[in-house]
C-alpha positions as CSV (number, residue, x, y, z in Angstrom):
1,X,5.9,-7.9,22.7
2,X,7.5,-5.5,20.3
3,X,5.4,-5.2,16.9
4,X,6.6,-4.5,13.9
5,X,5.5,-5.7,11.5
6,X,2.7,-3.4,10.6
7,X,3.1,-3.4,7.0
8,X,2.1,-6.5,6.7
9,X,-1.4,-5.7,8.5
10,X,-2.0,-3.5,11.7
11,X,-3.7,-4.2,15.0
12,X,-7.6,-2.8,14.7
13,X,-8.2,0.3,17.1
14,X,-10.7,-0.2,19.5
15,X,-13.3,2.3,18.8
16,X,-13.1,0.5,15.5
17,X,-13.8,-2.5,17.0
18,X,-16.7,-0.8,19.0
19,X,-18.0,0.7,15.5
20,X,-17.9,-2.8,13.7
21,X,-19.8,-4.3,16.7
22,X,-22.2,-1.4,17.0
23,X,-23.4,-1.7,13.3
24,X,-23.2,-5.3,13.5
25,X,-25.9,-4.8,16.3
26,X,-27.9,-2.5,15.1
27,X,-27.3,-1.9,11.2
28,X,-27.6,-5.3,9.7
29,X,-30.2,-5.1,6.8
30,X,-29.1,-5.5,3.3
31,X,-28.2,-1.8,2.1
32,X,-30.2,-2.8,-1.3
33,X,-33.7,-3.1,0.5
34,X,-36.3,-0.9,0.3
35,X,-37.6,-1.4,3.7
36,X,-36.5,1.0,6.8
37,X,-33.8,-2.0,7.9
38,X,-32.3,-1.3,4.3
39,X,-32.4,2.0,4.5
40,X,-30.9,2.7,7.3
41,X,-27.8,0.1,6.5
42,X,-27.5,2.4,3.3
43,X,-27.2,5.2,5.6
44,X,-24.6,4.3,7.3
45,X,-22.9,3.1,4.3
46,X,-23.1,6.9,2.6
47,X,-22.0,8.2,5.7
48,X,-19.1,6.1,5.3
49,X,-18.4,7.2,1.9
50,X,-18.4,10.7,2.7
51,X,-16.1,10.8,5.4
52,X,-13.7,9.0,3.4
53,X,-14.0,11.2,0.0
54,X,-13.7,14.4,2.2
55,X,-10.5,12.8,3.5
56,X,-9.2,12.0,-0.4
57,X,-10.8,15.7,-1.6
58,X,-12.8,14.1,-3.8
59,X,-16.7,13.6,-4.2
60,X,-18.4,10.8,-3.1
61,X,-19.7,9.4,-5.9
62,X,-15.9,8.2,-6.7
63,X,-15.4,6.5,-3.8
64,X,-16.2,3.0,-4.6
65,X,-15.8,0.3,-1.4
66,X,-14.3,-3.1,-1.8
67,X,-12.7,-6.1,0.0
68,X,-9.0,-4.4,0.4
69,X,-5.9,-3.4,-2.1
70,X,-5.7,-6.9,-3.8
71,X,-9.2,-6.1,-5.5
72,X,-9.2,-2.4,-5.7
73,X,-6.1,-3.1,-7.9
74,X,-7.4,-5.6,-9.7
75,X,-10.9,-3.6,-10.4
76,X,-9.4,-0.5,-11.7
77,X,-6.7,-2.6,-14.0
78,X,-9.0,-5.0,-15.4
79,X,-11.7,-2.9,-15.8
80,X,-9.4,0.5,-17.4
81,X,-7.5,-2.4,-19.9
82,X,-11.1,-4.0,-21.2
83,X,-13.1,-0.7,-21.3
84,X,-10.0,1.0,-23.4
85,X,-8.3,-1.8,-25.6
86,X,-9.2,0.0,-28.7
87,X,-6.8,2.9,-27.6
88,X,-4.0,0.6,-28.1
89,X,-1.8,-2.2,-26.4
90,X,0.7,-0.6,-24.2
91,X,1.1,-0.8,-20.6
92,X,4.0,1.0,-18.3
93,X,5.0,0.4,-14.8
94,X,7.6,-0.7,-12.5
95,X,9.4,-3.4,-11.6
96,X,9.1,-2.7,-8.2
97,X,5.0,-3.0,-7.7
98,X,3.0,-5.1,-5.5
99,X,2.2,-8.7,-6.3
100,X,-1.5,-7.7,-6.8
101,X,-0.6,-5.5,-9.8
102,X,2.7,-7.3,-11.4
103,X,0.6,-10.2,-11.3
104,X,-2.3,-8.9,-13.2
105,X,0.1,-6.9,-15.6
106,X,2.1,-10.1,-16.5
107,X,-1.5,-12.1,-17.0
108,X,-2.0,-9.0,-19.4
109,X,1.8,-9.3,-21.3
110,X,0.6,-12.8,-21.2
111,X,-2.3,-12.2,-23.5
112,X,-0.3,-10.0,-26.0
113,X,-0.1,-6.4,-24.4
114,X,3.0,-4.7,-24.3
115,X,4.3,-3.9,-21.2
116,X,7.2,-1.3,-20.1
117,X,8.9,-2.7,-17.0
118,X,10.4,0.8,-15.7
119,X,13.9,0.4,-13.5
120,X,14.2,2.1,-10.4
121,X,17.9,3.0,-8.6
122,X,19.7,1.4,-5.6
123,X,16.9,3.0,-3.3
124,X,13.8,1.9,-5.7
125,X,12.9,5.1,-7.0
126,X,11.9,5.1,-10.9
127,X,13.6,7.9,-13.8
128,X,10.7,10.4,-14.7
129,X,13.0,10.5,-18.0
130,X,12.4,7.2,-18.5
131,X,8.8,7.4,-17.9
132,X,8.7,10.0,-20.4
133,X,10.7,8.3,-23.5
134,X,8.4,5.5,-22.5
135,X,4.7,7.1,-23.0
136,X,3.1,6.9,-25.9
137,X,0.4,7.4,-28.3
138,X,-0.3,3.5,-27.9
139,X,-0.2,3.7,-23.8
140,X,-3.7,2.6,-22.6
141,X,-3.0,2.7,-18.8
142,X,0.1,3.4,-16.8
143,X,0.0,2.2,-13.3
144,X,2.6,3.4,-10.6
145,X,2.4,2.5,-6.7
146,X,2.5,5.9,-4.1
147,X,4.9,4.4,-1.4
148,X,6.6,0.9,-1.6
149,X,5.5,-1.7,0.8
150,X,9.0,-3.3,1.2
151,X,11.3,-0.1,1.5
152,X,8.8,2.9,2.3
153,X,10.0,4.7,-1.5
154,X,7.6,7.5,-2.3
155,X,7.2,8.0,-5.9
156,X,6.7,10.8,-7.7
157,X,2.9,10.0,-8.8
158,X,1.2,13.2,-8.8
159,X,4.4,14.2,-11.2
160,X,4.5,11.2,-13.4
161,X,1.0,11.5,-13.9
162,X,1.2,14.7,-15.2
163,X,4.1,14.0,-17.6
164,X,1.8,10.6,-18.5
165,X,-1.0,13.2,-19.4
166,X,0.8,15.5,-21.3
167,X,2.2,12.6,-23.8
168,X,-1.0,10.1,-24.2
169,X,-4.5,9.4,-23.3
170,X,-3.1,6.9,-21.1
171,X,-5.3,6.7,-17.5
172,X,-3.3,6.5,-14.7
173,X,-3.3,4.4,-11.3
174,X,-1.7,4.1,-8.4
175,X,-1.6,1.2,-5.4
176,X,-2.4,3.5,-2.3
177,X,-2.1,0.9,-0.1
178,X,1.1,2.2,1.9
179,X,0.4,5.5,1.2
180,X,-3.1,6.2,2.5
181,X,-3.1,8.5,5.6
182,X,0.3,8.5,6.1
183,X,1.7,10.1,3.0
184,X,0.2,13.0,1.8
185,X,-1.8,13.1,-1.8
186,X,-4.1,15.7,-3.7
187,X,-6.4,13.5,-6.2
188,X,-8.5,16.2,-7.0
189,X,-5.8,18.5,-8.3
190,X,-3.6,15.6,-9.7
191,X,-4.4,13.7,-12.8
192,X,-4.6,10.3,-11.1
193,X,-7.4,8.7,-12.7
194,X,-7.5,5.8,-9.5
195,X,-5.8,5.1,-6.3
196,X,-6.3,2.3,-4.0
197,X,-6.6,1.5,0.1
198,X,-7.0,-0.8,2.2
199,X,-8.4,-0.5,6.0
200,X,-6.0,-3.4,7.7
201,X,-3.2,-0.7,7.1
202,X,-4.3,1.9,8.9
203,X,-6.1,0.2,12.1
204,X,-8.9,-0.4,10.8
205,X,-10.7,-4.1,10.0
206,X,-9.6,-6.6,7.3
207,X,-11.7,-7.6,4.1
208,X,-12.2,-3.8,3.7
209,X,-10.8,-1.3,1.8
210,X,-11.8,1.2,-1.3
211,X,-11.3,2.2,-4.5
212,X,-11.0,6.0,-5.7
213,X,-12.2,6.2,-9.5
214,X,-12.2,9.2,-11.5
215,X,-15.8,10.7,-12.7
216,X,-14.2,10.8,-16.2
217,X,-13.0,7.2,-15.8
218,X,-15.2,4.1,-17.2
219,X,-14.7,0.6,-16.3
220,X,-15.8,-2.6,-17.2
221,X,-16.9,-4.3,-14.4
222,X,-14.5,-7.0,-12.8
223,X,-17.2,-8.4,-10.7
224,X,-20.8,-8.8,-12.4
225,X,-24.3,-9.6,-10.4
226,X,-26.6,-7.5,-8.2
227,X,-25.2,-4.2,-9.7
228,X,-24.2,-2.6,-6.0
229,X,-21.5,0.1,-6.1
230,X,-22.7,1.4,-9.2
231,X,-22.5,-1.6,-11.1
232,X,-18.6,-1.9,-10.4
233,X,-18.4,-4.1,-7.6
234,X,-21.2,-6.2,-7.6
235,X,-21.9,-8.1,-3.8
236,X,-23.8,-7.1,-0.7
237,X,-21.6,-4.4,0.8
238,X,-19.8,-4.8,4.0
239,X,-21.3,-2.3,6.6
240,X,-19.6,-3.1,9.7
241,X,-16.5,-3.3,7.5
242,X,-16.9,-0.1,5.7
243,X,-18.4,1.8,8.7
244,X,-15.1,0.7,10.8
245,X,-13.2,2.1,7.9
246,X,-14.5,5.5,8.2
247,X,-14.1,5.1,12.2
248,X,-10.6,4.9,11.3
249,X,-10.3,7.6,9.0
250,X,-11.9,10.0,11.6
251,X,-10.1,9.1,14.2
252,X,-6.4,9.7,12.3
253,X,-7.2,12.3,9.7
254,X,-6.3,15.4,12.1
255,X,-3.3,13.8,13.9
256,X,-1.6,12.2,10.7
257,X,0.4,14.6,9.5
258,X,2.2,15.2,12.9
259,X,2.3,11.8,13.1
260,X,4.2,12.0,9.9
261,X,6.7,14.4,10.9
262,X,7.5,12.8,14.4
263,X,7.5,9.5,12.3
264,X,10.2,10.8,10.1
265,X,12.5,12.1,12.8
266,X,12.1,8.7,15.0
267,X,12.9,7.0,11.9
268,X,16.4,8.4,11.1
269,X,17.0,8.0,14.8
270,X,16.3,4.4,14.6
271,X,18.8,4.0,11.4
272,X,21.5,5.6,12.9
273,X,21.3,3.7,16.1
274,X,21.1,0.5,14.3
275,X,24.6,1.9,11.9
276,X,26.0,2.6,15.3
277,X,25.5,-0.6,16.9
278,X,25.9,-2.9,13.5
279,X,28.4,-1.2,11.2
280,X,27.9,-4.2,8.9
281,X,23.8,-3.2,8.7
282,X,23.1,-1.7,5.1
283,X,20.0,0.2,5.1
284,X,17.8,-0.1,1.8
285,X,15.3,3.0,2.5
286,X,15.6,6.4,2.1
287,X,16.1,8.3,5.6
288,X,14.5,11.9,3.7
289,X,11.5,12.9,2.4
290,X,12.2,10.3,-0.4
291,X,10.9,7.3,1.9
292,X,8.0,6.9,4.0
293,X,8.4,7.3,7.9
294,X,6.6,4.0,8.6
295,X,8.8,1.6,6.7
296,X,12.8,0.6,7.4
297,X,14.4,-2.0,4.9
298,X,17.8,-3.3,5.9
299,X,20.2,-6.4,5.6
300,X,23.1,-8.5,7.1
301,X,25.7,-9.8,5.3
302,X,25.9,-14.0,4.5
303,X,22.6,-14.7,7.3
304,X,18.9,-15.6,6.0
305,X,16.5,-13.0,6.7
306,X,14.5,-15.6,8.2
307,X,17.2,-16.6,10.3
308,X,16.6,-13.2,11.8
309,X,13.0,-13.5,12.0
310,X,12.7,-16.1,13.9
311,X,15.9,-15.5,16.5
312,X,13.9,-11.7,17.3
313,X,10.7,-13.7,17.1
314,X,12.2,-15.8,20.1
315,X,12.0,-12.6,22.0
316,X,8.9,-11.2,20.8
317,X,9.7,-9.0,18.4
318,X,8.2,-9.5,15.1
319,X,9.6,-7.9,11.7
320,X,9.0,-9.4,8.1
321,X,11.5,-10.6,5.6
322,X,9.4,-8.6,2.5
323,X,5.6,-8.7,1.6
324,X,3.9,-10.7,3.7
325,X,1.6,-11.4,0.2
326,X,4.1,-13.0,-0.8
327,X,5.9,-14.1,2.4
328,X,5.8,-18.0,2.2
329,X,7.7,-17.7,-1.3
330,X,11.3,-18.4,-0.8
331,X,12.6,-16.6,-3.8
332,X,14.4,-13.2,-3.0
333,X,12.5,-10.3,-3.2
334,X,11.8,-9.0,-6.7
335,X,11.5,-5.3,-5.5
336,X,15.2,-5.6,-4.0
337,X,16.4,-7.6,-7.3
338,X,15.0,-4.5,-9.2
339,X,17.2,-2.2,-7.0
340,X,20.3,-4.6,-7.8
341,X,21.5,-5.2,-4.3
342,X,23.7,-7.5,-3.3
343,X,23.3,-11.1,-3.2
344,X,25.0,-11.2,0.0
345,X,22.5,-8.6,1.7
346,X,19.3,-9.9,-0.7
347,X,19.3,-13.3,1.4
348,X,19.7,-10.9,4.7
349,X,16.8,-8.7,4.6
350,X,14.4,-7.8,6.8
351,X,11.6,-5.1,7.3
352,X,10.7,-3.0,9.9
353,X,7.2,-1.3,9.7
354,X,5.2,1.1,11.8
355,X,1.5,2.0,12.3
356,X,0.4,5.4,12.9
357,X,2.0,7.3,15.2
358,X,3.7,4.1,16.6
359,X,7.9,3.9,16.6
360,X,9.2,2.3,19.3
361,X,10.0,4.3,21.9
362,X,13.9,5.2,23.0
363,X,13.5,1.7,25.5
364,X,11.8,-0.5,23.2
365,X,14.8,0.9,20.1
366,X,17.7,-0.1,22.5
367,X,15.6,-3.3,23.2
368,X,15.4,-4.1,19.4
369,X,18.5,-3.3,18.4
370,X,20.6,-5.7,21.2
371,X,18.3,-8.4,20.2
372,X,19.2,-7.9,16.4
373,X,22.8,-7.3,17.7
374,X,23.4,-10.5,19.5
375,X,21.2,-12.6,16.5
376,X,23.9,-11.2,14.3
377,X,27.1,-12.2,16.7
378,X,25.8,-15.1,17.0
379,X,24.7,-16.7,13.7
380,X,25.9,-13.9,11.5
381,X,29.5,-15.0,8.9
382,X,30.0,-11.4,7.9
C-alpha cells in the first residue's frame, strides 16, 4: 500500500495511540471536578497545553483546545466578527481558503458584511499590494490561511499581518491547519491575533485539535454552557485526545525541520520524475520555498481526476482529487478556479500529500509514477 493521501488525514503514531489508551486507563475523571480523579485529569490536560504553547512560543493561557480546524476556525471567526461589529463591516480574505472559513465568511456577506475576495496567481499565492489597497479603517477581521491544503502555497502571513496592522485595527487569523509543524511560524513576534491546528494532520488522533488566541484578543463565545476553556469553548474536554496531541507534538518538534528540508528536496525530485515520465503532467505547486514540502498538486489533460483515483487505487495507491472536506462534491475545485487553470487540466487533478518525514522512497516513486503512467496511456485523450 502506498499512502498518500495525508492531507486529507494522517495515520496516528503509535506512541500516540499508547498515550490515548494510557490516559483513557488511568486519567478519566472530568477535568472540572474538584475531587483528586478531577484533578489529576486537569493535570494532564495543562501539561498538554504547555507542551504545545512552548512549541507555538506562546504562553499557555492562549492555547485554547478544541475538536479540530473546522471549529477552531469557526470559534475565532464568529467570536472576533460578534465581539467587534461596532468597528465596522468589512472582512478580507482569499478565494483560495478552506471550506471551514469561506463558508462562514459567505454566511457573514450573507448577513450584510462586506467581504474582499483577494485573487491569488497561477500558483495560488495572493498580491500583498492588493491586500494593502484593500485594508481599511472599516476592516474588522482579516483572515488568511498559512499553507494551502490543495496545492501546499505558503502565504506570506506573518507579512500581510503586519501590513494589515499598520493600516486598521483589523485582527488577524490564519487556518494553521497545513501549516502546523511542518512550516515554520513565530506567533509571538508576529501580529497574528489567532491561528488554528488540528491533531489528525500531524499523526496525531482525530476530534482534536487547538486554537491559538491572542491575550489582547476577546471573543464571544461560539459555544456557551459549562464555561471550560475559559468560557470559550464550552464541553467536557477531551483528555485522551488532547494528551495524544501533545504526544505528537513531542515526538516531531526536534526532527521537523530536517524533516522539512529533506521533504523539500524529495519533493522536486518527485516532480521532475513525474515531468520526465509524463510530459503532458502540469504541476500546480510551487517546487521552492514558496510551497510546502508535503503537498504536490498536478493534472492530466481531458481525464477525470477521479478516473485517476480510482485506476491507482486499484493498485493501492491512494491520492485525493482536492479537499477531502469537500471531496464528495463534484464541482471543480474552487481553489484551482481561483488560480484560472485550465478547464482541461481542472477536471484532471489530483493531490499528492505527505506526513512528516514520509516521501516515498526512490522504489515506491518509480512504483507511483508507472502506475500513473500506464492509467494515463490507457484512459488518458491528451
Amino acid at each position: 500500500m502506498l499512502y498518500l493521501d495525508n492531507s486529507s488525514t494522517t495515520k496516528t503514531n503509535k506512541e500516540v495511540m499508547s498515550t490515548v489508551v494510557s490516559v483513557m486507563e488511568n486519567y478519566w475523571g472530568n477535568p472540572s471536578s474538584l475531587h483528586e480523579l478531577g484533578v489529576l485529569s486537569e493535570k494532564v490536560v495543562k501539561q498538554s497545553r504547555k507542551i504545545i504553547s512552548d512549541f507555538l512560543q506562546v504562553t499557555p493561557e492562549e492555547v485554547y483546545f478544541t475538536s479540530g480546524g473546522t471549529e477552531s476556525n469557526n470559534i475565532f471567526i464568529h467570536g472576533v466578527l460578534e465581539e467587534y461589529k461596532g468597528r465596522g463591516n468589512h472582512i478580507i480574505t482569499t478565494k483560495t481558503e478552506h471550506p471551514a472559513v469561506v463558508e462562514v465568511i459567505k454566511s457573514f456577506e450573507e448577513k450584510g458584511w462586506r467581504v474582499s475576495w483577494l485573487d491569488v496567481d497561477e500558483f495560488g499565492l495572493i498580491s500583498l499590494e492588493e491586500l494593502k489597497r484593500e485594508v481599511s479603517s472599516e476592516t474588522v477581521l482579516t483572515t488568511i490561511m498559512h499553507v494551502n491544503n490543495e496545492t501546499g502555497t505558503i502565504q506570506p502571513v506573518e507579512e500581510a499581518a503586519k501590513i494589515v496592522k499598520e493600516a486598521s485595527r483589523s485582527l488577524f487569523f490564519s487556518d494553521g491547519v497545513q501549516g502546523f509543524m511542518k512550516v515554520p511560524i513565530n506567533l509571538e513576534k508576529s501580529k497574528i491575533d489567532g491561528y488554528s491546528i488540528s491533531g489528525h494532520k500531524i499523526n496525531g488522533p482525530k476530534g482534536i485539535g487547538a486554537l491559538y488566541i491572542s491575550k489582547k484578543v476577546r471573543l464571544k463565545p461560539f459555544l456557551l454552557g459549562g464555561g471550560q476553556e475559559r468560557g470559550y469553548r464550552s464541553g467536557t474536554e477531551n483528555v485522551p485526545g488532547i494528551a495524544g496531541l501533545a504526544k505528537a507534538v513531542q515526538i516531531y518538534k526536534d526532527d521537523y525541520l530536517s524533516f522539512l528540508e529533506t521533504g523539500k528536496k524529495k519533493k522536486i525530485l518527485f516532480a521532475e520524475k513525474l515531468k520526465e515520465n509524463i510530459p503532458e503532467i502540469k504541476i500546480n505547486s510551487f517546487l521552492n520555498d514558496k510551497g510546502s514540502p508535503y503537498i504536490l498538486n498536478c493534472s492530466l489533460p481531458g481525464i477525470r481526476g477521479e478516473t485517476i483515483l480510482h485506476s491507482l487505487e486499484e493498485n493501492q495507491i491512494y491520492v485525493s482529487t482536492g479537499s477531502a472536506c469537500s471531496g464528495k462534491d463534484k464541482s471543480y475545485s474552487h481553489v484551482l478556479r481561483a488560480m484560472n487553470l485550465d478547464e482541461r487540466y481542472l477536471m484532471g487533478t489530483i493531490r499528492i500529500s505527505m506526513a512528516l518525514g514520509s516521501w516515498p522512497d526512490k522504489s515506491e516513486t518509480l512504483y507511483f509514477i508507472q502506475k500513473l503512467k500506464e492509467t494515463w496511456e490507457r484512459l488518458g485523450s491528451g
